[in-house]
C-alpha positions as CSV (number, residue, x, y, z in Angstrom):
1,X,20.0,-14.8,90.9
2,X,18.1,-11.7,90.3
3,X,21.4,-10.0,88.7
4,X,21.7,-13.0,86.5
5,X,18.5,-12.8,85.0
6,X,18.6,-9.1,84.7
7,X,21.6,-9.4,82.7
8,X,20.8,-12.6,80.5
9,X,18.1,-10.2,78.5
10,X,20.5,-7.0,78.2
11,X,23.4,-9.1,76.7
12,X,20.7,-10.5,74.2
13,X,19.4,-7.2,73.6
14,X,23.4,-6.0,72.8
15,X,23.8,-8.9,70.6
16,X,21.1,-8.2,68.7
17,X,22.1,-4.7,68.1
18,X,25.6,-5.2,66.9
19,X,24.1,-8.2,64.3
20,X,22.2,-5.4,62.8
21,X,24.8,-3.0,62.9
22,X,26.9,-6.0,61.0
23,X,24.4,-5.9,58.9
24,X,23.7,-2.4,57.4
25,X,25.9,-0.9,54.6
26,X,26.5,2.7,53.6
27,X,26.0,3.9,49.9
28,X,29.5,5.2,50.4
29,X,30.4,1.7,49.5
30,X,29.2,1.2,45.5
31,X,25.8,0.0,45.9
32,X,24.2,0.6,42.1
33,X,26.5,0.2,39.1
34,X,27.7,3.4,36.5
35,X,25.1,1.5,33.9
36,X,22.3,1.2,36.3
37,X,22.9,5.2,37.1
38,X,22.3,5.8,33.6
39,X,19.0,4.1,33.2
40,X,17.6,5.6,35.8
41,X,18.7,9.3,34.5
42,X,17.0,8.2,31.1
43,X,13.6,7.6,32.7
44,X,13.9,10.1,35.1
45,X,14.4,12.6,32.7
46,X,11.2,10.9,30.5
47,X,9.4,10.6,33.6
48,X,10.5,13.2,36.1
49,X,12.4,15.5,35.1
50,X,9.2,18.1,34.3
51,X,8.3,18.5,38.0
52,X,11.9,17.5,39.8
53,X,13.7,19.6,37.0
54,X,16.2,18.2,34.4
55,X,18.8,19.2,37.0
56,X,17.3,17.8,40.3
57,X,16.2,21.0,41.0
58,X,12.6,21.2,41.0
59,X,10.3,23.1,38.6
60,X,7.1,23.0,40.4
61,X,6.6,24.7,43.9
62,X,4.7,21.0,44.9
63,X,8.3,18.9,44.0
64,X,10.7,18.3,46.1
65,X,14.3,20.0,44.8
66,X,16.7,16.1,44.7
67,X,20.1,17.8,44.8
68,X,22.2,20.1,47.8
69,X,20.4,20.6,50.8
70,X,17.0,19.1,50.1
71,X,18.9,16.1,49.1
72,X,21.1,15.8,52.3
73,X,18.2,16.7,54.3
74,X,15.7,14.2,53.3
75,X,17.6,11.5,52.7
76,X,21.1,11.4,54.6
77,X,20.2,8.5,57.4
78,X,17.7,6.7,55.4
79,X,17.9,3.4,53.7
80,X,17.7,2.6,50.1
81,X,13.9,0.9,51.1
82,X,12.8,4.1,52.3
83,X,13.9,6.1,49.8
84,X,12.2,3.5,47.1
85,X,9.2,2.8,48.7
86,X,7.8,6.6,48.8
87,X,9.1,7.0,45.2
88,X,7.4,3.4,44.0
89,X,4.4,4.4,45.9
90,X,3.6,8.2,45.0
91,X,5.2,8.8,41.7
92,X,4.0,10.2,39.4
93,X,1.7,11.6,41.1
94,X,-1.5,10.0,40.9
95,X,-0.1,7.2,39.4
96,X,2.1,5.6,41.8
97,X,3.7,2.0,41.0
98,X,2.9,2.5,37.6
99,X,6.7,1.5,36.5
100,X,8.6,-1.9,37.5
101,X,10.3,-1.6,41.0
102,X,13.6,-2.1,38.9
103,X,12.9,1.0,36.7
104,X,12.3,2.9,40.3
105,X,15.5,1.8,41.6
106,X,17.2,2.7,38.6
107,X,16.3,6.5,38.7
108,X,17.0,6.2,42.6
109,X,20.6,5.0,41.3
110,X,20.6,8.0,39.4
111,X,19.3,10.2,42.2
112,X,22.3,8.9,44.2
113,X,24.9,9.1,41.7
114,X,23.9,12.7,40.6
115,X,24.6,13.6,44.0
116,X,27.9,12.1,44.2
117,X,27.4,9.1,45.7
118,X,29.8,6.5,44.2
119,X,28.8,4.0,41.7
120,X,29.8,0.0,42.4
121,X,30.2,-2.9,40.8
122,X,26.6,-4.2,41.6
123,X,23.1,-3.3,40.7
124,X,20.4,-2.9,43.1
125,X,17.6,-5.0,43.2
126,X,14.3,-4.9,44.0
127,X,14.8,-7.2,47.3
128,X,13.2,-4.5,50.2
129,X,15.0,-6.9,52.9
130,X,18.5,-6.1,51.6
131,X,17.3,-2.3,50.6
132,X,16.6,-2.1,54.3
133,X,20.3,-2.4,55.5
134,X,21.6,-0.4,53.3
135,X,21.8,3.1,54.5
136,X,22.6,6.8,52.7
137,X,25.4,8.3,53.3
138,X,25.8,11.5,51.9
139,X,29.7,12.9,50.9
């Protein structure tokens, strides 16, 4: 009796896990469209591009480099939310949220795509439940 109620919660617990591992997605899939991409490089060089660099590669010793190794490093692993919700929240500095959440996932598209992630056939949205499963993969 005692196996059979150790094992009810550890099969649940296994279920659970591969649900959510059903669940995720990797960028390596097309998760942002070519167009999409292209918004977001528009803004970003509007908006960012003086302390990220017009290249990814930062300009300002407080701004994080977005391309090659600072790119892999801080973002291989993570989901799309993660990535959206630090960029929606702090930039630009000091005046964080100040653009749409589409407008920030456009210049994360562009992020992305700069770094050779693969463009797909659909847009990302702002939805942070679906942003949540879908993970970056870098090439």
């Amino acid at each position: 009796m005692l196996t059979r109620a150790a094992i009810a919660p550890l099969l649940l617990l296994c279920g659970t896990s591969l649900l959510l591992a059903q669940e995720t997605k990797s960028t390596s899939t097309g998760v942002f469209t070519e167009e999409q991409a292209k918004k977001g490089e528009t803004t970003y060089q509007r908006v960012c591009g003086s302390c990220h660099g017009a290249d990814l590669h930062s300009t300002e010793p407080e701004a994080p480099d977005l391309t090659e190794g600072a790119f892999k490093f801080g973002w291989q692993g993570k989901t799309i939310a993660d990535r959206f919700e630090i960029i929606r929240n702090t930039m630009p500095p000091g005046r964080g949220a100040s653009l749409d959440d589409q407008t920030y996932l456009d210049i994360v598209a562009y992020i992305l795509r700069f770094n050779d992630i693969p463009a797909g056939n659909q847009a990302l949205q702002p939805n942070i439940n679906l942003l949540k499963q879908i993970v970056i993969s870098v090439p």
